[in-house]
MIVEX-845963 format. One line per field, with one value per residue: residue in one letter; z negated, x negated, y of N, C-alpha, C in turn. Coordinates in steps of 0.2 Angstrom, whole numbers, always signed. Example, Ala and Ser with C-alpha at 12.3 -4.5 7.8 and 13.67 -1.06 7.14 Angstrom:
2
residu = c(A / S)
n.w = c(-39 / -35)
n.u = c(-66 / -64)
n.v = c(-28 / -11)
ca.w = c(-39 / -36)
ca.u = c(-62 / -68)
ca.v = c(-22 / -5)
c.w = c(-39 / -39)
c.u = c(-66 / -64)
c.v = c(-16 / +0)
# end
This chain:
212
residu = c(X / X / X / X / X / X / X / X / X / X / X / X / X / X / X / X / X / X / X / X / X / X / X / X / X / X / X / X / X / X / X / X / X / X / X / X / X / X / X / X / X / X / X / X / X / X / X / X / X / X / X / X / X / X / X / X / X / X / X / X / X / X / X / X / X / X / X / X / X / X / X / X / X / X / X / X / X / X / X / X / X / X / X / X / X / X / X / X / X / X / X / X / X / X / X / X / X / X / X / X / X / X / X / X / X / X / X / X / X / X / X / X / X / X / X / X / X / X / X / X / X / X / X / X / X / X / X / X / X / X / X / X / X / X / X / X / X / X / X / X / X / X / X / X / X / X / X / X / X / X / X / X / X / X / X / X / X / X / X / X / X / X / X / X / X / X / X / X / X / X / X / X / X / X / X / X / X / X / X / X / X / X / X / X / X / X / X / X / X / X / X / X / X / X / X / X / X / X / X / X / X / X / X / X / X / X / X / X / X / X / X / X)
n.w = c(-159 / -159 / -158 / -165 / -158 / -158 / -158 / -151 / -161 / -149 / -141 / -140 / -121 / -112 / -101 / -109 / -118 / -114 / -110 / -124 / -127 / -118 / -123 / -136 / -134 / -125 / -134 / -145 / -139 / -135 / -146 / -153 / -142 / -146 / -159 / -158 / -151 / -162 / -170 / -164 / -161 / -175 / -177 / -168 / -175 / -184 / -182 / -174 / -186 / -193 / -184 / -182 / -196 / -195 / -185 / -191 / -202 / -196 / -193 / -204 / -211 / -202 / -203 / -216 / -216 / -206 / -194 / -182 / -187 / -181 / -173 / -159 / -143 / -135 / -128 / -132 / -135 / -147 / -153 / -167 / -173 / -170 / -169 / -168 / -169 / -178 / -189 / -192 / -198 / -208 / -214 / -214 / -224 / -236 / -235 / -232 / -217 / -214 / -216 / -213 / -213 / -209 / -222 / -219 / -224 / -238 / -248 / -253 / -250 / -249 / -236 / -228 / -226 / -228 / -226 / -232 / -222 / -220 / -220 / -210 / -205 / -207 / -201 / -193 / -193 / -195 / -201 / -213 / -212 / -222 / -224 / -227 / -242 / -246 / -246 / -237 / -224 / -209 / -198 / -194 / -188 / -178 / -176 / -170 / -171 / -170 / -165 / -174 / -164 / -152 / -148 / -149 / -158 / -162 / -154 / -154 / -149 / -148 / -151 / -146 / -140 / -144 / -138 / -138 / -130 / -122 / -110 / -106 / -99 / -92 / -88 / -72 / -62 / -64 / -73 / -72 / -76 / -92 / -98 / -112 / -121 / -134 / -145 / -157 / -159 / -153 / -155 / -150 / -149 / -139 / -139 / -140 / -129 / -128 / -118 / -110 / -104 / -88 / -85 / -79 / -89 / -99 / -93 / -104 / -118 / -125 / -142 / -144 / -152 / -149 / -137 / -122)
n.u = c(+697 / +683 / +668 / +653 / +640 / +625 / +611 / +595 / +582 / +574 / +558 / +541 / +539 / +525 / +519 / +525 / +517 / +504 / +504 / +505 / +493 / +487 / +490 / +484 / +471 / +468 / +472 / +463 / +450 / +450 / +449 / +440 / +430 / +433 / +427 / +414 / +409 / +413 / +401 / +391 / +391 / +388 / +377 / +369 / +371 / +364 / +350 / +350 / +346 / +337 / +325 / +327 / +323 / +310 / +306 / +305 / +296 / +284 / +283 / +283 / +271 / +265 / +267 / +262 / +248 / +242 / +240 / +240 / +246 / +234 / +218 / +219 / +219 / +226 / +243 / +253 / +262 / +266 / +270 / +279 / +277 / +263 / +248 / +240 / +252 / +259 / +249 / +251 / +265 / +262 / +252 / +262 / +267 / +261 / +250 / +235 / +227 / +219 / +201 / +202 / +192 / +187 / +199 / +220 / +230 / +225 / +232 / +240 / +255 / +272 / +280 / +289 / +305 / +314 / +322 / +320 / +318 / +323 / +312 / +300 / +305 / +318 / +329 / +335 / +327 / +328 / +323 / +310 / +296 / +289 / +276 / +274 / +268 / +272 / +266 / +259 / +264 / +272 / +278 / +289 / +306 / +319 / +339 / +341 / +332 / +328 / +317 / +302 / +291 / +294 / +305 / +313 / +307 / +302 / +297 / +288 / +284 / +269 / +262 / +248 / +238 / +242 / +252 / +264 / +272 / +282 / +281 / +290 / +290 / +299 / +302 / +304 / +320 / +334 / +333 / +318 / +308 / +307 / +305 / +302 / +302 / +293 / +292 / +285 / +284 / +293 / +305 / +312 / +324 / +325 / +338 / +349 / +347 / +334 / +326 / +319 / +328 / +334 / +323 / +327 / +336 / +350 / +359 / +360 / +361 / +349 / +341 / +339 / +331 / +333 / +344 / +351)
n.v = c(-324 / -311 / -313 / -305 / -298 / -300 / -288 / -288 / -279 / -267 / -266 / -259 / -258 / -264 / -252 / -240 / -241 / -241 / -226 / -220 / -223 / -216 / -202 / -201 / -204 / -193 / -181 / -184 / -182 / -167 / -163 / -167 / -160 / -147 / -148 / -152 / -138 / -130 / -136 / -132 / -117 / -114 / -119 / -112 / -98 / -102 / -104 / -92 / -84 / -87 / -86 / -72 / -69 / -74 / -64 / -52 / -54 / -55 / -42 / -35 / -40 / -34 / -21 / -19 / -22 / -18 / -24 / -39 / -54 / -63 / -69 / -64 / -55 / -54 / -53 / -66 / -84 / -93 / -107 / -115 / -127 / -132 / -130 / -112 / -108 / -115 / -111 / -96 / -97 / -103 / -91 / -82 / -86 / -85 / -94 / -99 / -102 / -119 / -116 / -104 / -88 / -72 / -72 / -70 / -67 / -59 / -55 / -65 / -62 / -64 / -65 / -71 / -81 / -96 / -110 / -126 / -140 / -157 / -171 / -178 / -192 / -194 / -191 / -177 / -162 / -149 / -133 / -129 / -140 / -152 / -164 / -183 / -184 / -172 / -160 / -154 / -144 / -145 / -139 / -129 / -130 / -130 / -131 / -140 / -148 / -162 / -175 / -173 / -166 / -166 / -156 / -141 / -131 / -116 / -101 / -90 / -74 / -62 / -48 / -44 / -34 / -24 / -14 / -14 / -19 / -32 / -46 / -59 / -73 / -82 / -98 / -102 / -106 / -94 / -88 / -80 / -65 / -57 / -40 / -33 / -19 / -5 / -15 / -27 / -40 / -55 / -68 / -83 / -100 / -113 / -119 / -132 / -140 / -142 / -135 / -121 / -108 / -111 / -118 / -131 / -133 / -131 / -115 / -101 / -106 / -106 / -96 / -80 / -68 / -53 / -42 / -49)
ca.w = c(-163 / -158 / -160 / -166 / -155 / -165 / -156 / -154 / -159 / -144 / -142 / -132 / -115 / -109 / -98 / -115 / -124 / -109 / -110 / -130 / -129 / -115 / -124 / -142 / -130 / -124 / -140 / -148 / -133 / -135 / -155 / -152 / -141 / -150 / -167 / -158 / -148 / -169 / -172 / -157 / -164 / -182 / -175 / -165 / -181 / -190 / -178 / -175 / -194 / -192 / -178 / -184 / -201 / -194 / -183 / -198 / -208 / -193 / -193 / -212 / -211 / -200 / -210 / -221 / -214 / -197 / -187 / -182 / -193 / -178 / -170 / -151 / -142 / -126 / -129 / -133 / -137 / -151 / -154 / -174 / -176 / -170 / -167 / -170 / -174 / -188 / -194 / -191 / -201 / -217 / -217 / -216 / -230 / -239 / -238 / -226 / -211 / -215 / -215 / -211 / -212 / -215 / -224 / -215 / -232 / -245 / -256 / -252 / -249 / -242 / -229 / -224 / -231 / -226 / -232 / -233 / -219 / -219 / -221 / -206 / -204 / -211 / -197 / -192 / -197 / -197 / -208 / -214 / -215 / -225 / -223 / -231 / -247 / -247 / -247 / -233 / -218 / -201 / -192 / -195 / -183 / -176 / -180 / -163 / -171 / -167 / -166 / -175 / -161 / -145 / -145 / -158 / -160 / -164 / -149 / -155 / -142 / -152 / -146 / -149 / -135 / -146 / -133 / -141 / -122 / -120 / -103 / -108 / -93 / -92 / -83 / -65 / -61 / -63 / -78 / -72 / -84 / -96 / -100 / -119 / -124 / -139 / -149 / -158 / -159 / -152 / -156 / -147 / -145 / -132 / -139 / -141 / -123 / -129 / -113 / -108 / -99 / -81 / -84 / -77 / -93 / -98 / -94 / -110 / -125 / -127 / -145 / -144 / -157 / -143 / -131 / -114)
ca.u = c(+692 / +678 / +663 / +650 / +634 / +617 / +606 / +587 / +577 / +570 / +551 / +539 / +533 / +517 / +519 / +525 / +511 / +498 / +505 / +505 / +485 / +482 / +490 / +479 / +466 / +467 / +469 / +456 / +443 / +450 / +449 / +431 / +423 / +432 / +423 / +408 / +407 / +412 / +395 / +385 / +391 / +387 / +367 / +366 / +372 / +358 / +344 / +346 / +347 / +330 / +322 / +327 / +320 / +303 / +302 / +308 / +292 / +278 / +284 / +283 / +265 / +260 / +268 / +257 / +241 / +240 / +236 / +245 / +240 / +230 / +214 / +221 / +216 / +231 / +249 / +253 / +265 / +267 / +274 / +282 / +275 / +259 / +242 / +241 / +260 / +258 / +245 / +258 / +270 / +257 / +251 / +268 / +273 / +257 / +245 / +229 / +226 / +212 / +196 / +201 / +188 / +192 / +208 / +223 / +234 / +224 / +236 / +245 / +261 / +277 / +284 / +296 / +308 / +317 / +326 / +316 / +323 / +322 / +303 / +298 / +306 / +322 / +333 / +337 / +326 / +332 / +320 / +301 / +297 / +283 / +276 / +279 / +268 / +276 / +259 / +257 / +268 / +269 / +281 / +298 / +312 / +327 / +346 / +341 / +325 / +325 / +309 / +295 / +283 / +292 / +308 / +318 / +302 / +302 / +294 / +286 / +276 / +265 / +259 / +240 / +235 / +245 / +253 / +272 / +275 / +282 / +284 / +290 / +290 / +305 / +301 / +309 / +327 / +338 / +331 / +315 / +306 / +309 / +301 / +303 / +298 / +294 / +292 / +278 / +288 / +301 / +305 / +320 / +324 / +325 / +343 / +352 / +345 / +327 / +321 / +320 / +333 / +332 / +319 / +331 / +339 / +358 / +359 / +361 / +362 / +343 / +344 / +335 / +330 / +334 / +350 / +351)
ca.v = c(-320 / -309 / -313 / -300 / -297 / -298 / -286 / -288 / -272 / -266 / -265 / -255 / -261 / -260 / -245 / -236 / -243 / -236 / -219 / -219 / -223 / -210 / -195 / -202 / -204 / -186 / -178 / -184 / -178 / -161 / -163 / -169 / -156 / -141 / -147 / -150 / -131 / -125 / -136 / -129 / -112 / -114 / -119 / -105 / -95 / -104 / -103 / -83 / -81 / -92 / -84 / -65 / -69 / -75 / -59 / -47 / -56 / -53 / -34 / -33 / -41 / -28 / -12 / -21 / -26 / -12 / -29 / -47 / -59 / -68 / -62 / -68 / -51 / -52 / -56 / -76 / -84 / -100 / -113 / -114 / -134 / -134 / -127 / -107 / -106 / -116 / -107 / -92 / -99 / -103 / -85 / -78 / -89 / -80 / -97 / -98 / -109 / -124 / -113 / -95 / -83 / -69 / -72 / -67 / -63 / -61 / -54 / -71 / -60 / -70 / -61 / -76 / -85 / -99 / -116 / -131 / -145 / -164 / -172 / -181 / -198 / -192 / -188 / -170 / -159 / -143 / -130 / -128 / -148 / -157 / -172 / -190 / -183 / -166 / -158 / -150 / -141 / -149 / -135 / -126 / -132 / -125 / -133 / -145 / -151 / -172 / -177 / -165 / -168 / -164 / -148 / -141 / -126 / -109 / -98 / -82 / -71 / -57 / -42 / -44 / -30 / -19 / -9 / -12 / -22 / -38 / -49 / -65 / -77 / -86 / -106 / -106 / -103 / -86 / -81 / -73 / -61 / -52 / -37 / -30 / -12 / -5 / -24 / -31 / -50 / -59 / -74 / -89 / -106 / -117 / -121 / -142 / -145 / -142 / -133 / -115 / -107 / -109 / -122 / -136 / -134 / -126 / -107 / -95 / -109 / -102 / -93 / -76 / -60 / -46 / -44 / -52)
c.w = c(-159 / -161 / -158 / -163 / -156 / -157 / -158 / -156 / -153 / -144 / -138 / -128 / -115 / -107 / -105 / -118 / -122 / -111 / -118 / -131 / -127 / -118 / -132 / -139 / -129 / -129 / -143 / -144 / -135 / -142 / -157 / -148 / -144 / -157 / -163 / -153 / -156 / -170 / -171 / -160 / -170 / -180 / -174 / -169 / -183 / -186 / -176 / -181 / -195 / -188 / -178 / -192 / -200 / -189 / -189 / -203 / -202 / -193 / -201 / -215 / -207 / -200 / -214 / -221 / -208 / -194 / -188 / -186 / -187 / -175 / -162 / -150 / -135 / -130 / -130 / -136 / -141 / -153 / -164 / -179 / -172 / -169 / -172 / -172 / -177 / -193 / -195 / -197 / -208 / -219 / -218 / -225 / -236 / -241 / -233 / -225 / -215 / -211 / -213 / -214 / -207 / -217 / -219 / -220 / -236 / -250 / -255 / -255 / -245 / -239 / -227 / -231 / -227 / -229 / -229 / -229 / -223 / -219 / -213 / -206 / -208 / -208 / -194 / -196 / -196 / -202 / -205 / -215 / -216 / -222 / -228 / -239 / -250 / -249 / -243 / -227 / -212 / -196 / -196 / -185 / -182 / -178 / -176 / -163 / -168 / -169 / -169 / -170 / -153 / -143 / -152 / -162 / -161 / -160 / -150 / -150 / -151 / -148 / -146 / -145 / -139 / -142 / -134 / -135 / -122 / -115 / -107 / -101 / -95 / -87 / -78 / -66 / -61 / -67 / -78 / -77 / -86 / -98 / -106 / -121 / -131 / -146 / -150 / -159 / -156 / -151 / -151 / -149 / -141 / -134 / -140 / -133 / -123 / -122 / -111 / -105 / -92 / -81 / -84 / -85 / -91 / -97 / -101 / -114 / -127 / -134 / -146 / -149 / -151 / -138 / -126 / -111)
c.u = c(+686 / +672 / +656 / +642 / +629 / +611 / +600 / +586 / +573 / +562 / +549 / +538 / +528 / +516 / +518 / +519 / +504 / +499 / +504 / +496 / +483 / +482 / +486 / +473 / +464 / +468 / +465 / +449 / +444 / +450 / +439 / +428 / +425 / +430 / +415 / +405 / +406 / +404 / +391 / +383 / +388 / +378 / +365 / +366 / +364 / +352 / +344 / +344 / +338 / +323 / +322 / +322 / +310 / +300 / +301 / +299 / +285 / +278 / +282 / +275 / +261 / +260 / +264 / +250 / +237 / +238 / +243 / +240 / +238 / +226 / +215 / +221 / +223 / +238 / +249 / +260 / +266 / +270 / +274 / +279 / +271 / +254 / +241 / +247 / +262 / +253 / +247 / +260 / +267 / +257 / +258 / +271 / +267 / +252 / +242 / +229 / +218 / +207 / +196 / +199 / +185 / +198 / +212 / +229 / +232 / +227 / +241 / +253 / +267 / +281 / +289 / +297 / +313 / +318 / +321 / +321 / +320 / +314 / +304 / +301 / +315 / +328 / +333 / +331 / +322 / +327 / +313 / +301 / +289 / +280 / +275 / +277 / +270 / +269 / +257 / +261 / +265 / +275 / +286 / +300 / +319 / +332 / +345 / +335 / +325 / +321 / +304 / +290 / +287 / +298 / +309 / +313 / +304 / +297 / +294 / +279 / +277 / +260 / +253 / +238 / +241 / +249 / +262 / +277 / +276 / +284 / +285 / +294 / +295 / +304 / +304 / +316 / +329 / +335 / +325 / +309 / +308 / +306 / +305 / +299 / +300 / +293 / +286 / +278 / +294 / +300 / +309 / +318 / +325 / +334 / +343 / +349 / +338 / +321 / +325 / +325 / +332 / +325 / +322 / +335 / +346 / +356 / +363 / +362 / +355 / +345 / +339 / +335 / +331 / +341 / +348 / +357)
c.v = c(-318 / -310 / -309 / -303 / -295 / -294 / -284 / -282 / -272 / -264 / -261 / -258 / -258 / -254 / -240 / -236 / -239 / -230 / -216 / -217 / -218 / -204 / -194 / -202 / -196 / -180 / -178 / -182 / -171 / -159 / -161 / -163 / -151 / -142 / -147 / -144 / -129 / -128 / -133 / -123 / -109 / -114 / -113 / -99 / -96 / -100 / -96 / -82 / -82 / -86 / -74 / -65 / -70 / -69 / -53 / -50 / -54 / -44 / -33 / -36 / -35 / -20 / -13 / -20 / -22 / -18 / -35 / -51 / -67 / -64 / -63 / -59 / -46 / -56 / -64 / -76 / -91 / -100 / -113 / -123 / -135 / -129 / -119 / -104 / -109 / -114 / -99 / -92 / -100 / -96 / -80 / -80 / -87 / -88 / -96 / -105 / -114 / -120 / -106 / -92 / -77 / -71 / -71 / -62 / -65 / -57 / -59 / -67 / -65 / -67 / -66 / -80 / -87 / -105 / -120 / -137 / -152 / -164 / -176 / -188 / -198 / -191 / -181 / -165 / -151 / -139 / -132 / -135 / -150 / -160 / -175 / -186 / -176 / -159 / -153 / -149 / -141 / -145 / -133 / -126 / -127 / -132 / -140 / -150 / -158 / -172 / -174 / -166 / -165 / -158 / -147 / -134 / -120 / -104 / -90 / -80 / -63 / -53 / -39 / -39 / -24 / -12 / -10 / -14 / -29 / -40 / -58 / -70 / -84 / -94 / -104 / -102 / -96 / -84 / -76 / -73 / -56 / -46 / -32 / -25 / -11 / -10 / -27 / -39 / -49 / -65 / -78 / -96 / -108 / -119 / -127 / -143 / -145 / -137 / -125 / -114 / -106 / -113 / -128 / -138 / -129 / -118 / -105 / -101 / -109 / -96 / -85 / -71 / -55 / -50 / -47 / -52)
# end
Protein backbone atom coordinates (compact mmCIF):
# COMPACT_ATOMS: atom_id res chain seq x y z
CA UNK A 1 0.00 0.00 0.00
CA UNK A 2 1.09 3.45 -0.86
CA UNK A 3 1.42 5.83 1.34
CA UNK A 4 0.24 9.38 0.80
CA UNK A 5 2.90 12.28 1.01
CA UNK A 6 1.77 15.24 3.46
CA UNK A 7 3.21 18.21 1.94
CA UNK A 8 4.50 21.35 3.97
CA UNK A 9 3.21 24.61 2.66
CA UNK A 10 6.08 26.34 1.31
CA UNK A 11 7.18 29.62 2.81
CA UNK A 12 8.89 32.63 1.58
CA UNK A 13 12.82 32.87 2.12
CA UNK A 14 14.58 35.65 3.03
CA UNK A 15 15.84 36.79 -0.37
CA UNK A 16 11.87 36.86 -1.13
CA UNK A 17 11.06 38.53 1.75
CA UNK A 18 14.03 41.45 0.91
CA UNK A 19 12.65 41.87 -2.40
CA UNK A 20 8.90 42.14 -1.10
CA UNK A 21 10.30 45.13 1.31
CA UNK A 22 12.41 46.83 -1.41
CA UNK A 23 9.56 47.03 -4.12
CA UNK A 24 6.97 48.47 -0.61
CA UNK A 25 9.87 50.37 0.05
CA UNK A 26 9.90 52.01 -3.42
CA UNK A 27 6.37 52.57 -3.84
CA UNK A 28 5.82 54.33 -0.98
CA UNK A 29 8.88 56.96 -1.90
CA UNK A 30 7.39 57.64 -5.14
CA UNK A 31 3.68 57.72 -3.49
CA UNK A 32 5.27 60.23 -0.93
CA UNK A 33 7.14 62.67 -3.04
CA UNK A 34 4.31 62.80 -5.76
CA UNK A 35 1.77 63.90 -2.90
CA UNK A 36 4.30 66.15 -1.45
CA UNK A 37 5.09 68.05 -5.13
CA UNK A 38 0.73 68.08 -5.34
CA UNK A 39 1.40 69.98 -1.68
CA UNK A 40 4.31 72.22 -2.72
CA UNK A 41 1.91 73.03 -5.75
CA UNK A 42 -1.20 73.59 -3.79
CA UNK A 43 1.14 76.49 -1.57
CA UNK A 44 2.28 78.07 -4.35
CA UNK A 45 -1.40 78.23 -5.59
CA UNK A 46 -2.08 79.76 -2.10
CA UNK A 47 0.76 82.22 -1.90
CA UNK A 48 0.09 83.73 -5.47
CA UNK A 49 -3.67 84.04 -4.69
CA UNK A 50 -1.93 85.90 -1.45
CA UNK A 51 0.68 87.82 -2.98
CA UNK A 52 -1.71 88.99 -6.10
CA UNK A 53 -4.40 89.99 -3.60
CA UNK A 54 -1.92 92.27 -1.50
CA UNK A 55 -0.66 93.94 -4.75
CA UNK A 56 -4.38 94.29 -6.27
CA UNK A 57 -5.20 96.18 -2.55
CA UNK A 58 -1.86 98.71 -2.78
CA UNK A 59 -3.23 99.61 -6.57
CA UNK A 60 -6.85 100.17 -5.35
CA UNK A 61 -5.35 102.39 -2.49
CA UNK A 62 -3.82 104.51 -4.83
CA UNK A 63 -6.79 104.85 -7.37
CA UNK A 64 -8.00 105.95 -4.32
CA UNK A 65 -5.80 107.98 -2.39
CA UNK A 66 -3.29 109.39 -5.71
CA UNK A 67 -0.35 108.41 -3.20
CA UNK A 68 1.27 104.87 -1.55
CA UNK A 69 0.05 104.60 1.63
CA UNK A 70 3.69 105.31 3.23
CA UNK A 71 5.54 108.55 3.22
CA UNK A 72 9.09 106.45 2.24
CA UNK A 73 10.27 109.13 -0.70
CA UNK A 74 12.55 106.16 -2.96
CA UNK A 75 11.57 102.79 -3.87
CA UNK A 76 11.57 99.98 -0.62
CA UNK A 77 10.71 97.12 -0.19
CA UNK A 78 8.81 95.46 3.14
CA UNK A 79 8.64 92.93 4.82
CA UNK A 80 4.69 91.66 5.46
CA UNK A 81 5.62 90.79 9.48
CA UNK A 82 7.41 93.39 10.58
CA UNK A 83 8.31 96.96 10.90
CA UNK A 84 6.73 99.41 7.93
CA UNK A 85 5.20 96.28 6.24
CA UNK A 86 3.16 95.56 8.97
CA UNK A 87 2.04 98.90 9.09
CA UNK A 88 1.38 98.25 5.24
CA UNK A 89 -0.75 95.40 6.00
CA UNK A 90 -2.96 97.51 8.87
CA UNK A 91 -3.68 100.27 6.51
CA UNK A 92 -4.63 98.10 3.76
CA UNK A 93 -6.74 96.29 6.02
CA UNK A 94 -8.38 100.10 6.62
CA UNK A 95 -6.85 100.30 10.34
CA UNK A 96 -3.82 102.97 11.31
CA UNK A 97 -0.17 102.12 12.39
CA UNK A 98 0.36 103.08 16.48
CA UNK A 99 0.47 106.93 16.18
CA UNK A 100 0.12 107.87 12.53
CA UNK A 101 -0.11 111.28 11.86
CA UNK A 102 -1.55 111.98 9.24
CA UNK A 103 -3.81 109.05 8.94
CA UNK A 104 -3.01 107.01 6.02
CA UNK A 105 -6.89 105.64 5.51
CA UNK A 106 -8.91 107.65 7.03
CA UNK A 107 -12.02 106.50 5.38
CA UNK A 108 -10.67 103.13 6.99
CA UNK A 109 -11.31 101.47 3.58
CA UNK A 110 -10.33 97.58 3.32
CA UNK A 111 -8.58 97.22 0.29
CA UNK A 112 -7.27 93.63 1.38
CA UNK A 113 -8.80 90.76 2.08
CA UNK A 114 -7.41 87.65 3.12
CA UNK A 115 -7.96 84.34 5.51
CA UNK A 116 -6.93 84.63 9.04
CA UNK A 117 -3.92 81.91 9.65
CA UNK A 118 -2.87 80.10 12.87
CA UNK A 119 -2.07 82.43 16.15
CA UNK A 120 1.46 82.28 16.95
CA UNK A 121 2.36 79.20 18.95
CA UNK A 122 -0.02 77.06 16.91
CA UNK A 123 2.06 75.44 14.37
CA UNK A 124 1.90 76.59 10.74
CA UNK A 125 0.72 79.77 10.24
CA UNK A 126 -0.30 80.28 7.19
CA UNK A 127 -2.64 83.78 6.76
CA UNK A 128 -3.03 87.23 8.70
CA UNK A 129 -1.93 85.90 12.40
CA UNK A 130 -2.79 87.55 15.75
CA UNK A 131 -1.34 87.19 18.92
CA UNK A 132 -2.12 84.97 21.98
CA UNK A 133 -4.85 87.71 22.91
CA UNK A 134 -6.16 88.08 19.37
CA UNK A 135 -5.86 91.78 19.59
CA UNK A 136 -3.45 92.72 17.67
CA UNK A 137 -1.65 91.74 14.14
CA UNK A 138 1.87 90.56 14.20
CA UNK A 139 2.36 89.74 10.18
CA UNK A 140 0.72 87.88 7.27
CA UNK A 141 2.61 84.60 6.21
CA UNK A 142 3.02 82.76 3.20
CA UNK A 143 1.84 78.79 3.08
CA UNK A 144 5.80 78.21 4.34
CA UNK A 145 5.24 80.37 7.28
CA UNK A 146 7.13 78.16 10.40
CA UNK A 147 8.28 80.43 12.67
CA UNK A 148 6.50 84.13 12.84
CA UNK A 149 9.93 85.86 13.36
CA UNK A 150 12.33 84.39 10.80
CA UNK A 151 10.72 83.28 6.76
CA UNK A 152 7.50 82.49 5.52
CA UNK A 153 6.97 86.71 4.69
CA UNK A 154 5.42 88.59 2.13
CA UNK A 155 7.96 91.03 0.15
CA UNK A 156 6.35 94.07 -1.41
CA UNK A 157 8.66 96.72 -3.05
CA UNK A 158 6.47 100.10 -3.64
CA UNK A 159 7.12 102.62 -5.99
CA UNK A 160 7.49 105.72 -3.66
CA UNK A 161 9.66 107.85 -6.47
CA UNK A 162 6.51 107.39 -8.41
CA UNK A 163 8.07 106.96 -11.70
CA UNK A 164 5.99 103.47 -12.39
CA UNK A 165 9.96 101.69 -12.39
CA UNK A 166 10.88 98.77 -10.43
CA UNK A 167 14.61 97.23 -9.90
CA UNK A 168 14.13 94.60 -7.58
CA UNK A 169 17.74 93.18 -6.62
CA UNK A 170 17.72 89.60 -6.63
CA UNK A 171 20.69 88.26 -3.56
CA UNK A 172 23.63 86.69 -5.58
CA UNK A 173 23.45 83.86 -7.87
CA UNK A 174 21.74 83.82 -11.67
CA UNK A 175 18.90 85.55 -10.77
CA UNK A 176 20.37 89.14 -10.98
CA UNK A 177 17.93 92.01 -11.28
CA UNK A 178 14.90 92.59 -12.34
CA UNK A 179 13.77 95.46 -13.78
CA UNK A 180 9.68 96.00 -13.84
CA UNK A 181 8.10 98.78 -16.09
CA UNK A 182 5.00 100.28 -15.74
CA UNK A 183 4.31 98.89 -11.84
CA UNK A 184 3.58 100.64 -8.74
CA UNK A 185 4.03 96.97 -6.44
CA UNK A 186 5.10 93.76 -6.80
CA UNK A 187 5.02 91.47 -4.39
CA UNK A 188 6.75 87.41 -3.91
CA UNK A 189 7.91 84.95 -1.69
CA UNK A 190 10.99 83.48 -0.86
CA UNK A 191 9.09 79.99 -1.40
CA UNK A 192 9.35 76.31 1.29
CA UNK A 193 13.24 77.11 1.27
CA UNK A 194 12.60 80.48 2.94
CA UNK A 195 15.55 82.32 0.82
CA UNK A 196 15.59 84.24 -2.26
CA UNK A 197 16.18 82.90 -5.41
CA UNK A 198 19.83 82.59 -6.07
CA UNK A 199 20.53 83.52 -2.63
CA UNK A 200 21.99 80.04 -1.90
CA UNK A 201 18.51 78.98 -1.85
CA UNK A 202 16.38 76.52 -4.68
CA UNK A 203 16.10 78.31 -8.02
CA UNK A 204 12.44 79.33 -9.30
CA UNK A 205 10.31 77.92 -6.02
CA UNK A 206 10.37 81.83 -5.39
CA UNK A 207 6.50 82.89 -5.71
CA UNK A 208 6.09 86.18 -7.70
CA UNK A 209 3.02 88.65 -8.97
CA UNK A 210 4.80 89.29 -12.56
CA UNK A 211 6.18 86.76 -15.13
CA UNK A 212 9.94 85.58 -15.08
Amino acid sequence: MKQSIVRRPRGFTLVELLVVIAIVAVLASVGFGAGNAAIQRAKKTTALATATAIESAVNNYFNDYSSMPTDKTEDIVLESNNGDGLDLIKVLLGQEPDGADPMYNPKKIKFLNVKEGKRSGQGGVDGLVYNQAGDEIIGLYDPWGGDSSTFGRYNIMLDCDYDEKLEIRRKGGAAGTEKLNGRRVAVWSDGYDGRRDGDNGKINDDVTTWAR
